[in-house]
C-alpha positions in Angstrom: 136.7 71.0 136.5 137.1 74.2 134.2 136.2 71.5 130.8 132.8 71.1 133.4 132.0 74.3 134.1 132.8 75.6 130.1 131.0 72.7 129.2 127.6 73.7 131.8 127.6 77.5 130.7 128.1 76.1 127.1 123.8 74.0 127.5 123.3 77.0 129.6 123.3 79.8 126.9 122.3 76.8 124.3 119.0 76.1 126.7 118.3 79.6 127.2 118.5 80.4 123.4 116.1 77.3 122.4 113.8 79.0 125.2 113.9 82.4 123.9 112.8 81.4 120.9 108.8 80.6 120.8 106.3 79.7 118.5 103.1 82.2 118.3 101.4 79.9 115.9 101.2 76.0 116.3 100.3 75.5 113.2 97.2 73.6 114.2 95.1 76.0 115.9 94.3 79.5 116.4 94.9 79.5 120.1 97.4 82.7 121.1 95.5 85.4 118.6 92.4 87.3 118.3 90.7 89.7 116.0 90.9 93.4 116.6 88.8 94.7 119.8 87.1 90.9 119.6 87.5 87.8 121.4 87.2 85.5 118.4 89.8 85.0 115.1 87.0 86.2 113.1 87.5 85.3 109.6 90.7 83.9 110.2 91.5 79.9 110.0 94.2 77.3 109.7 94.6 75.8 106.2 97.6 73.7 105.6 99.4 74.3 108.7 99.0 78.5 108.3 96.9 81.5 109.4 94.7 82.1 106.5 92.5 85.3 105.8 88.8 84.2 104.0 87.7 87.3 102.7 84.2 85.8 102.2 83.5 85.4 105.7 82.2 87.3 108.1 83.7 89.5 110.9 86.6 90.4 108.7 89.0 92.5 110.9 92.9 92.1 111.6 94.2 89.1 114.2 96.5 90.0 116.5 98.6 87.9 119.2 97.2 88.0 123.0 100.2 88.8 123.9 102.1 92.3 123.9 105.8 92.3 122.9 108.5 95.3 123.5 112.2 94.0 122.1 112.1 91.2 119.8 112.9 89.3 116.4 109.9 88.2 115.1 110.5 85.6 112.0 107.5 84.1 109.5 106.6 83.2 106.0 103.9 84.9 104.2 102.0 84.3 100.6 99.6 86.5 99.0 96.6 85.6 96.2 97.2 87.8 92.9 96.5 91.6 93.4 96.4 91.0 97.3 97.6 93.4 100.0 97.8 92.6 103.8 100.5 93.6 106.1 102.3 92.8 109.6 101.9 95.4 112.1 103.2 95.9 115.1 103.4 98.2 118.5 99.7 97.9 118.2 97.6 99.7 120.7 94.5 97.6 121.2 92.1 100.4 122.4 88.2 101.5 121.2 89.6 104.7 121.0 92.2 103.2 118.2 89.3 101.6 115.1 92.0 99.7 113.3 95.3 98.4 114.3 97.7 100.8 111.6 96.2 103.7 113.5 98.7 102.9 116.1 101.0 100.3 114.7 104.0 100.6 112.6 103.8 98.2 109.4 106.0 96.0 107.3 104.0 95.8 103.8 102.9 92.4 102.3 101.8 92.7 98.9 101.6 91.3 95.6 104.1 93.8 94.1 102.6 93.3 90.2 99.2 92.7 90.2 98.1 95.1 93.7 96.5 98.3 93.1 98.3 100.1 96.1 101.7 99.3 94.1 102.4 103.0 92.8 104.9 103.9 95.2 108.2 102.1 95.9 107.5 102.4 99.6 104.1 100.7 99.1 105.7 97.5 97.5 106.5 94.3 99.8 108.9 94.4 102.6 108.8 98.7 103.1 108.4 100.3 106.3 104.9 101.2 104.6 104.5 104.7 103.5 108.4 105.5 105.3 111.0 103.6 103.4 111.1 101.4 100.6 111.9 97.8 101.1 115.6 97.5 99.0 114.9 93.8 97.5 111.7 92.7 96.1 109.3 90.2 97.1 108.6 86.4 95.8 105.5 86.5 93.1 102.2 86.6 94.3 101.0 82.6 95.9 105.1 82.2 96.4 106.0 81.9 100.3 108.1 84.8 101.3 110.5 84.4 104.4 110.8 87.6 106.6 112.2 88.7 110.4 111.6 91.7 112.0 114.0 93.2 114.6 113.0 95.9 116.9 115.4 96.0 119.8 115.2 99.6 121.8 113.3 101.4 119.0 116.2 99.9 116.1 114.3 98.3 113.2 115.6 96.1 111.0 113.8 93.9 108.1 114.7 91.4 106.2 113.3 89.3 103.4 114.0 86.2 101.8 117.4 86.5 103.6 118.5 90.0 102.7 117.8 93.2 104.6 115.4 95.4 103.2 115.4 98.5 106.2 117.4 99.5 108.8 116.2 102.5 110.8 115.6 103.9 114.4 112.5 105.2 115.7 113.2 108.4 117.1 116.2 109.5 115.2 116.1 112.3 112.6 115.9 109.8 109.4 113.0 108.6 111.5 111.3 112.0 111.8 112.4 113.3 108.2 110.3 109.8 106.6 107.9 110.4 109.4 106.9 114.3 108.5 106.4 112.8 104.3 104.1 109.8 104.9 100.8 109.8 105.8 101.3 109.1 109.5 102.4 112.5 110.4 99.4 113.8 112.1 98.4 110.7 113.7 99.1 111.3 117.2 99.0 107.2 118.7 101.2 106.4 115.4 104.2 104.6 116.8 103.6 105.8 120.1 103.3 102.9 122.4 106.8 101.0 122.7 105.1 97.4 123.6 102.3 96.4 121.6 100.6 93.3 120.1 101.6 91.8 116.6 99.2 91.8 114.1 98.0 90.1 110.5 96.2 92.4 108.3 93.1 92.2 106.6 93.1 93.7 103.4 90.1 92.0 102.0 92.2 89.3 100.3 93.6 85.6 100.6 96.8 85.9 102.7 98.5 83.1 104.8 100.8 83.2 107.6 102.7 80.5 108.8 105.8 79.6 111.1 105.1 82.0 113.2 108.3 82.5 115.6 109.5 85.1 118.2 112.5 85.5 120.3 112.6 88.2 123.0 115.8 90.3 123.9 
């Protein structure tokens, strides 16, 4: 009887795990995201099984998930043409008070480190808590995939990339508040201010893809 019961709270915490864990991107489509203050991905498309910016085309704005997310480990792969920027940012209000999703959302920098012009300053470069804290590894060349996760459980942040952890941080804390005062963000007043938020893919005005697009909830 105990071997049973082990053995039912064993596929239990294995089902509840493999249900935590969902895809925000099929892969196929672009059903689950929207652009910015629109109802339409904009000038965003699948191409080879990822989320792919075409900066030719028009209504260029940043996608974003429908949904809104509080505590979670968000995991994906992103590539960037040479001299590309883009980011992923999230806590994002989505408000027409708000023009553009960094106004409110915190970001994780995608970049190509060598060849982007916004690549003066270490916490500019790939895989920072943009303009807080440099990213402490650095990113796959530019049209290389890149594999990151981002943890935010109770306002604790945590990135990693390409297996190693690259920040490590609590919103809130003085570290927080000392980065927070020296970036740019430090007048802003909805800048990290809203706890749930939707996820979103910047649009930077170059070719980015996204793909395996995962999130798991705590």
């Amino acid at each position: 009887m105990k071997k049973i019961l082990l053995g039912l709270l064993a596929f239990s915490a294995v089902s509840f795990s493999l249900k935590a864990q969902t895809k925000l991107f099929d892969g196929k489509t672009t059903n689950g995201w929207h652009s910015y203050l629109k109802s339409t991905p904009g000038a965003w498309k699948v191409v080879d099984g990822a989320l792919q910016l075409d900066p030719k085309a028009p209504d260029q704005v940043d996608l974003l998930t429908d949904k809104e997310y509080e505590n979670y480990e968000l995991s994906l792969k992103w590539k960037i043409a040479e001299g590309g920027n883009s980011g992923i940012i999230f806590g994002v209000h989505e408000d027409p008070s708000f023009g553009a999703t960094y106004l409110t959302g915190i970001e994780m920098q995608v970049l190509d480190d060598k060849g982007a012009e916004d690549n003066k300053k270490a916490n500019h470069l790939a895989g920072s808590l943009y303009d807080m804290q440099a990213a402490s590894v650095a990113a796959k060349p530019a049209g290389q995939w890149n594999q990151i996760k981002i943890r935010k459980d109770h306002g604790q942040l945590t990135f990693w990339m390409n297996g190693k952890q690259t920040i490590n941080v609590k919103i809130g804390s003085p570290e927080w508040q000392e980065m927070l005062n020296n970036s740019k963000f430090k007048t802003w007043k909805g800048f990290a201010a809203y706890p749930k938020g939707h996820i979103a893919l910047q649009d930077h005005g170059a070719v980015v893809c996204f793909k395996d697009i995962t999130i798991k909830e705590l």
